[in-house]
C-alpha positions, 0 to 999 in steps of 0.5 A: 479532528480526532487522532484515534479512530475509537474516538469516531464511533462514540462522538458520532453516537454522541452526535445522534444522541443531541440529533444531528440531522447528517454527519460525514467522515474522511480520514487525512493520512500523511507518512505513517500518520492518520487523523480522522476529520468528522463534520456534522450540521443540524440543519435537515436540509443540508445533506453531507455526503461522503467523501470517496477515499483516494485509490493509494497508488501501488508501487511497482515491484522493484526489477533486476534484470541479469543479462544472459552471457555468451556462454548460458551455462555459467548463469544458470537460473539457480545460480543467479537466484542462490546469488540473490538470496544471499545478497537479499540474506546480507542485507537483511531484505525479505524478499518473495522471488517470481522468476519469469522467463523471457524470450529475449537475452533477459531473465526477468526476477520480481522482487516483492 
């Protein structure tokens, strides 16, 4: 197990210099932390195969969803988009704003 990935490329040089017969590699990720795992044998009738890496689940965008009033012209779609920015600006949040607008009592924004 290695710690930085340069590390990878000149022990599998190194191994193919001695003549590994086959040689594989996965990588081991926790938080923000990742190692590098590499496995060998000199035996030519064993085959290592690579490991397929694990999709990382994507998480969905976070949703505020503002309810439309009685009267729809005090929520205007700037207002409520001004309203947010300032909020996100106050707590130092970088956001991208998608606004979709739904045929329901909802306007739908996408915070990325």
């Amino acid at each position: 197990m290695v710690g930085q990935k340069s590390s990878l490329d000149v022990l599998k040089s190194e191994l193919k210099k001695v003549g590994v017969a086959s040689s594989t590699q996965t990588e081991f990720c926790q938080g923000n932390v990742t190692r590098w795992g590499l496995a060998w044998t000199f035996l030519p009738e064993v085959s290592l195969q690579i490991v397929a890496k694990k999709k990382k689940k994507e998480k969905p965008p976070m949703k505020y969803v503002v309810p439309i009033p009685d009267d729809p012209l005090c929520y205007t779609v700037s207002t409520v988009t001004s309203k947010l920015k300032a909020l996100f600006t106050l707590l130092q949040v970088q956001t991208l704003i998608y606004i979709t607008l739904v045929f329901s009592q909802h306007l739908l924004y996408h915070i990325v």
